[in-house]
DRENKE-213144 format. One record per residue (C-alpha): x, y negated, z; residue in three letters; chain. Coordinates in steps of 0.5 Angstrom, whole numbers, plus 500, padded with zeros to 3 digits. Each point is the difference from the previous one (the first is absolute). Layout:
% residues N
rec px = X, py = Y, pz = Z, aa = ALA, ch = A
...
***
This chain:
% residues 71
rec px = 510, py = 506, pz = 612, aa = UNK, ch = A
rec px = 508, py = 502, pz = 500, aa = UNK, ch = A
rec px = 501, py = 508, pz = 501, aa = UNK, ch = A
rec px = 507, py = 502, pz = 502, aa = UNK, ch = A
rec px = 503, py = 507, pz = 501, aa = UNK, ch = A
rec px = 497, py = 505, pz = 505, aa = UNK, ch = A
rec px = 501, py = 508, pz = 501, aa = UNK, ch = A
rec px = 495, py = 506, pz = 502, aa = UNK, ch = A
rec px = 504, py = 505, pz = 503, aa = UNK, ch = A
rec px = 500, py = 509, pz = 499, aa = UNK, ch = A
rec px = 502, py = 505, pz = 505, aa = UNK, ch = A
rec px = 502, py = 507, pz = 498, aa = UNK, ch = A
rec px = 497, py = 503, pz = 505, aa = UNK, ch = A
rec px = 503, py = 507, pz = 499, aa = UNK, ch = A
rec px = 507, py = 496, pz = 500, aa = UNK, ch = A
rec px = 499, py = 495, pz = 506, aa = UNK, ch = A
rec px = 502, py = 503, pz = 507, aa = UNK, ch = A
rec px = 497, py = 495, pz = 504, aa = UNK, ch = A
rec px = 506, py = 495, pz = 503, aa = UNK, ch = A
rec px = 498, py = 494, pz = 500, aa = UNK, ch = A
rec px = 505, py = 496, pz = 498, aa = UNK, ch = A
rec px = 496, py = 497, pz = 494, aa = UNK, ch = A
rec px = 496, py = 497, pz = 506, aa = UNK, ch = A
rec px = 507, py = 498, pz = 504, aa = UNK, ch = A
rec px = 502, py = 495, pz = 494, aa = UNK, ch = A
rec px = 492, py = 498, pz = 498, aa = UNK, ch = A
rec px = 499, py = 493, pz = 501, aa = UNK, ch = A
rec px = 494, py = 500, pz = 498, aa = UNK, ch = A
rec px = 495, py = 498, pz = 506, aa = UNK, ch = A
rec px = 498, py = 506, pz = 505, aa = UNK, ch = A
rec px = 495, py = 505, pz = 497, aa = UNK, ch = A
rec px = 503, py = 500, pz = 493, aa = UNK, ch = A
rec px = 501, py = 508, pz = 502, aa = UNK, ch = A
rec px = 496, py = 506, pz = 498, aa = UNK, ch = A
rec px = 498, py = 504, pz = 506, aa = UNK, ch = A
rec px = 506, py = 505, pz = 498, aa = UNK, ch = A
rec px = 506, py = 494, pz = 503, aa = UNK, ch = A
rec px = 501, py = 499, pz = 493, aa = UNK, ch = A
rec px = 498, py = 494, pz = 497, aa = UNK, ch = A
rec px = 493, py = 498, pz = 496, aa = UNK, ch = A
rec px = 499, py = 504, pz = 494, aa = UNK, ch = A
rec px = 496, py = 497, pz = 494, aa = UNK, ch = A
rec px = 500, py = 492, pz = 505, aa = UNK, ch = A
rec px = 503, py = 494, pz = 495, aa = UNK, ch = A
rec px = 506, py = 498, pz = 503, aa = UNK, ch = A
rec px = 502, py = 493, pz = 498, aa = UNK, ch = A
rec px = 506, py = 500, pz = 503, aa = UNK, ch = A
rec px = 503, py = 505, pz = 496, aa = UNK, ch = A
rec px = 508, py = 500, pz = 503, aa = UNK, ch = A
rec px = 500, py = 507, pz = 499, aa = UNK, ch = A
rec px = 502, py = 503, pz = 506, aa = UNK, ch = A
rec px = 497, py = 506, pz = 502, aa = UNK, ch = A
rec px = 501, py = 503, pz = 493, aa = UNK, ch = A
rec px = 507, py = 499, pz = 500, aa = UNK, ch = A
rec px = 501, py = 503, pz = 508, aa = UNK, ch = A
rec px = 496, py = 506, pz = 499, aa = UNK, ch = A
rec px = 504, py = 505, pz = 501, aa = UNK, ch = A
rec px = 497, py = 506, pz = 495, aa = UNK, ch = A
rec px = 499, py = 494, pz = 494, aa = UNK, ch = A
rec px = 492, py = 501, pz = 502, aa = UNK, ch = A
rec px = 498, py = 493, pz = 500, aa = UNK, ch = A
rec px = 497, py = 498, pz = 492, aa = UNK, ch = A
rec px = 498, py = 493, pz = 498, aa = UNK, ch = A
rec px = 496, py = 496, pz = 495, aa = UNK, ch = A
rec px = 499, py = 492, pz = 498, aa = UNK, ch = A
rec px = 494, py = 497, pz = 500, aa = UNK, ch = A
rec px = 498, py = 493, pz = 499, aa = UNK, ch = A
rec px = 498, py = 497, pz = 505, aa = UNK, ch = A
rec px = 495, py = 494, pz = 500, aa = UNK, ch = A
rec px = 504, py = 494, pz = 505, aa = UNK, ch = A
rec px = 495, py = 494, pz = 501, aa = UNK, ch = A
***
């Protein structure tokens, strides 16, 4: 089995305002969001384009890598 890069996102949520712009430029299927118009927190991303975390405009969006398994 081959493992490729996926990320696990984190919201400050003391920073966050709420936007919606990491939602805007997510291409992740529809329901990769939190209940808060954010995206998904602590839900593998395998696309890992990094979008959200650089269109968040108060710098609350954090990330880290995982293995992901790929069959």
């Amino acid at each position: 089995m081959k493992t490729k890069e996926a990320v696990v996102f984190k919201i400050a949520w003391n920073a966050c305002i709420k936007c919606g712009a990491c939602v805007a430029v997510c291409p992740q299927e529809a329901g990769f969001t939190s209940e808060f118009d954010t995206i998904a927190e602590h839900a593998a991303c395998d696309i890992a384009c990094m979008f959200c975390e650089t269109v968040c405009p108060v710098s609350a969006i954090t990330h880290k890598m995982l293995a992901a398994e790929v069959e």
